[in-house]
C-alpha positions in Angstrom: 19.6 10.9 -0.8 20.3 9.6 2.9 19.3 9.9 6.3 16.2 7.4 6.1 16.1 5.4 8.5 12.9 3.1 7.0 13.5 3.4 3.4 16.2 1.8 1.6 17.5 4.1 -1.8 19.8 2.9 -4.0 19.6 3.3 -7.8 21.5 1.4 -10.3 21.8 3.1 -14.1 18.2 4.7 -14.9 16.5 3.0 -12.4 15.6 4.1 -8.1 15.0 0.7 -5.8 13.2 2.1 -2.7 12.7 -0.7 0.3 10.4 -0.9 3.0 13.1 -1.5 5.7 10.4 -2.9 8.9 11.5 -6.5 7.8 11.1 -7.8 11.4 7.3 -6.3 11.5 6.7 -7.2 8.3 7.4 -3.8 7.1 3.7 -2.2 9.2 3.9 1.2 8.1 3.7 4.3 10.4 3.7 8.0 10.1 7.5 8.4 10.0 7.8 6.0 7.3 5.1 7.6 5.2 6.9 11.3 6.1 10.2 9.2 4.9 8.4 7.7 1.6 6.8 10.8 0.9 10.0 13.2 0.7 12.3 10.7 -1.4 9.6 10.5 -3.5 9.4 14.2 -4.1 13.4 14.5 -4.5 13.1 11.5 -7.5 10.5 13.9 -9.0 13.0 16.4 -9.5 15.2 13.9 -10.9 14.6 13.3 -14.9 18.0 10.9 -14.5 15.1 8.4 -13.1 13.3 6.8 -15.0 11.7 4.1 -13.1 10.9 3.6 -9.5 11.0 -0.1 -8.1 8.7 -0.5 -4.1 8.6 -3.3 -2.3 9.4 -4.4 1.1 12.3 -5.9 3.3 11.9 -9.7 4.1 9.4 -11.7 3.0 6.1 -9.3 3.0 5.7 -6.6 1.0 3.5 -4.7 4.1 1.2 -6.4 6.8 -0.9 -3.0 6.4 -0.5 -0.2 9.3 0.9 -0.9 12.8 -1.6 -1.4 15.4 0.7 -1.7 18.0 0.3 -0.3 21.3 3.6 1.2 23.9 4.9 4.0 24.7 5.9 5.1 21.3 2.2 5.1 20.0 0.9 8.5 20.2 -2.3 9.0 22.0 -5.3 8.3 19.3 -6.9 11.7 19.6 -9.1 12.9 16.7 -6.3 15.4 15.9 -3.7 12.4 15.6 -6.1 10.7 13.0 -6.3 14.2 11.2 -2.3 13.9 11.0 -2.0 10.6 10.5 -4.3 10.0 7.0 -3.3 13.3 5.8 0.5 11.6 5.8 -0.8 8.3 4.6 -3.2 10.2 1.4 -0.3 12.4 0.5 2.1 9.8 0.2 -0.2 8.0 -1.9 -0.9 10.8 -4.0 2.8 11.5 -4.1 2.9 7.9 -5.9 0.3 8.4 -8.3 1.2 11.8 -9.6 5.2 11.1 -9.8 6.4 11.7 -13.1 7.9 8.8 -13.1 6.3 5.3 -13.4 6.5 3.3 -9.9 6.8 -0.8 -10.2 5.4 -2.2 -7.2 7.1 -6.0 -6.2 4.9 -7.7 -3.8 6.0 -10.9 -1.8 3.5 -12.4 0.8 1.4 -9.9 2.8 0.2 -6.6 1.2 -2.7 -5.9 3.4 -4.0 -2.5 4.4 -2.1 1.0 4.0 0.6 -1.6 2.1 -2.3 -2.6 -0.5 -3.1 0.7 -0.9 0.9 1.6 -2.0 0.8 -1.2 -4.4 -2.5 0.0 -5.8 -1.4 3.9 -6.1 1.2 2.2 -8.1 1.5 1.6 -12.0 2.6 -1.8 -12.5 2.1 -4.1 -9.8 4.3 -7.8 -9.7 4.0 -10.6 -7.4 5.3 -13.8 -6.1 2.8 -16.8 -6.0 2.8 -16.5 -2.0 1.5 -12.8 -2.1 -1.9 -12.2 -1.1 -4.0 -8.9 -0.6 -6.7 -7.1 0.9 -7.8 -4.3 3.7 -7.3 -5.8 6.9 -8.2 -2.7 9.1 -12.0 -3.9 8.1 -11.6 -6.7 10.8 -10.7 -4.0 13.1 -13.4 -1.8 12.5 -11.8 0.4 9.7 -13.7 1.8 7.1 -12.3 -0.1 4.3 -10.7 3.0 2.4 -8.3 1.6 -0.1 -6.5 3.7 -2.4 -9.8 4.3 -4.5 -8.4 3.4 -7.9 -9.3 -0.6 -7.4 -13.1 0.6 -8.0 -12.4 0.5 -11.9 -10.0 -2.3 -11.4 -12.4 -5.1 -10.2 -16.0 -3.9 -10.5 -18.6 -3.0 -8.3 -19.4 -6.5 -7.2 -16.5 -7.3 -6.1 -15.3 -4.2 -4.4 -18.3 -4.6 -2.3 -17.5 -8.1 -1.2 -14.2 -7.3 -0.1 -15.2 -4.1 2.0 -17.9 -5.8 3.6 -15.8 -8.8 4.4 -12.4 -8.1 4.8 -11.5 -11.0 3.1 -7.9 -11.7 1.4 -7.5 -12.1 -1.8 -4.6 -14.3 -3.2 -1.8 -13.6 -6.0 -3.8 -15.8 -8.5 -6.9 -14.3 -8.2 -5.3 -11.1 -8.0 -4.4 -11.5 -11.4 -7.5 -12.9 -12.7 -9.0 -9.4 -11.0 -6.5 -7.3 -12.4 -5.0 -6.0 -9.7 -1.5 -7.2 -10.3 -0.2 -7.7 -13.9 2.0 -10.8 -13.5 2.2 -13.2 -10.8 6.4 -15.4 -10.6 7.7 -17.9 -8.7 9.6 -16.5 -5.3 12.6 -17.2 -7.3 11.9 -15.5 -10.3 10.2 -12.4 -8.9 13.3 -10.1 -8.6 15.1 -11.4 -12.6 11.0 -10.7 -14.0 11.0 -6.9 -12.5 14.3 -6.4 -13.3 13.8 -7.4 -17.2 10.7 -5.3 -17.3 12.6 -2.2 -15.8 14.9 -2.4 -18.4 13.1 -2.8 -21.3 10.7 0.6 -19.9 14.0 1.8 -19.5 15.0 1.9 -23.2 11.7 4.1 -24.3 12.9 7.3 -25.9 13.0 9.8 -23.5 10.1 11.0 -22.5 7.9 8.3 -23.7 7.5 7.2 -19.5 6.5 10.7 -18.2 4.2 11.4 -21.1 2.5 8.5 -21.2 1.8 7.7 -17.6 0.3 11.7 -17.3 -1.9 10.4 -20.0 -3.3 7.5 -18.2 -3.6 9.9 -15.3 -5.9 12.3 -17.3 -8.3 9.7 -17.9 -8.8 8.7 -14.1 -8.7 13.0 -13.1 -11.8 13.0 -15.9 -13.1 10.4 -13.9 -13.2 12.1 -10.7 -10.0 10.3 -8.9 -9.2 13.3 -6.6 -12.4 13.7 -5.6 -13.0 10.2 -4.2 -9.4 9.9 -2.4 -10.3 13.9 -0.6 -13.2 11.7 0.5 -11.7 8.5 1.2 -9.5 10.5 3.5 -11.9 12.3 4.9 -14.1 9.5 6.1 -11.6 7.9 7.4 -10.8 10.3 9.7 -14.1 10.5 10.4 -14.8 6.7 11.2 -12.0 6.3 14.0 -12.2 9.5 15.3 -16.3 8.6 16.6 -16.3 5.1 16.2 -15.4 4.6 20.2 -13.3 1.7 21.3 -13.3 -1.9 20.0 -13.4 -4.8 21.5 -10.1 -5.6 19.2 -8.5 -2.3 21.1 -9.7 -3.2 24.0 -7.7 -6.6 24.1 -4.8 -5.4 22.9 -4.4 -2.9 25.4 -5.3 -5.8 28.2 -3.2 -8.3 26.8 -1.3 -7.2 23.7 -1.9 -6.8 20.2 -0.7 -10.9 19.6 -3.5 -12.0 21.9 -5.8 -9.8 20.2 -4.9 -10.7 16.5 -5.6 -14.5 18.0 -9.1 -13.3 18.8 -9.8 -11.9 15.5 -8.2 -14.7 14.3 -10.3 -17.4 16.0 -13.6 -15.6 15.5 -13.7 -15.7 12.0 -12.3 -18.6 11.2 -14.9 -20.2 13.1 -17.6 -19.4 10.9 -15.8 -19.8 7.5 -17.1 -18.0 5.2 -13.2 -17.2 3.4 
């Protein structure tokens, strides 16, 4: 498997290590990386020889969500580019949660946005005490549409509060939520996922695929697809008619770092989080 230019592959024994490679923009993620993500995934599927995938991200964030940069390089925004662009974002994430093969998700610092929504599409998620989460394409007008499995991970209540605030949420309360299942030291983060890799790795074959189509069933019963087809829809809905923001409207004046400042300084003035 080669010729990605923004995943890393490299397996070692039983085990796939796949790697965000955006380390210098704190791994954003954008179509080409999802197209990239997408088709290793689907050659591991084929691949019983793997039995566990490791994600995470180069550097020192897992993802800082998508990249709303602006440039030359950024196609035009057009309703049929948000069409495009979520049906590459949902099928990567369905490509996650319907691999045969269990996914371990290791999280350092930011996994915010489309990156949340990886680690949530995932089956086991660890992170380093410095890791915090949450959707921040709510402060930019987004609709809030995280991989729909953390509805029956944290409970009405608080799925509420986060998409009507946009708030973070840190690697300690992430635990006490649920939403990851162990939370190390920096330094101890890599040995932790490791150690848990291998022992998953000395099941009896067959024991990972079976069981983690079992767990699936339950969340299919549940109605899983049909609230992601939604998910996806509406949010190709909300930026294709949700006109220009006053965050867009920044960035393309001055750039997305003065723009992020604005955000910034506007809600931490009232400080509610």
């Amino acid at each position: 498997m080669s010729g990605y230019s923004l995943i890393g592959f490299e397996t070692m024994g039983e085990t796939a290590t796949l790697t965000l490679r955006r380390g210098r923009k704190l791994n954003a993620i954008t179509d080409q990386m999802n197209i990239e993500l997408f088709d290793v995934l689907s050659e591991i599927a084929g691949t019983p020889a793997i039995k566990v995938v490791i994600l995470t991200g180069e550097g020192r964030a897992f993802s800082a969500g998508y990249d709303v940069g602006e440039g030359e390089d950024m196609p035009a925004r057009t309703p049929a580019y948000w069409k495009y662009h979520f049906s590459l974002a949902f099928r990567t994430l369905r490509r996650i949660w319907s691999l045969p093969q269990p996914v371990v998700c290791k999280v350092r610092g930011a996994c915010l946005g489309g990156g949340m929504a990886l680690s949530l599409a995932c089956d086991l998620t660890y992170a380093s005490e410095d890791a915090f989460f949450g959707d921040a394409e709510i402060k930019f007008g987004g609709g809030g549409n995280m991989f729909p499995v953390l509805q029956w991970i944290v409970g009405m209540k608080t799925l509420n509060e986060l998409v009507l605030t946009g708030r973070n949420v840190h690697a300690d309360e992430a635990l006490r939520l649920g939403m990851v299942n162990e939370v190390l030291p920096a330094d101890g983060l890599d040995a932790r996922v490791d150690q848990v890799v291998r022992h998953m790795c000395l099941l009896p074959d067959g024991t990972l695929v079976r069981n983690k189509a079992s767990s699936r069933r339950w969340y299919q019963q549940m109605g899983i697809e049909a609230v992601i087809s939604g998910n996806e829809d509406s949010s190709v809905l909300g930026l294709s008619t949700g006109g220009e923001t006053e965050f867009t409207r920044i960035s393309k004046k001055e750039g997305v770092t003065a723009a992020l400042r604005w955000q910034k300084a506007r809600f931490a003035e009232v400080g509610a989080f």
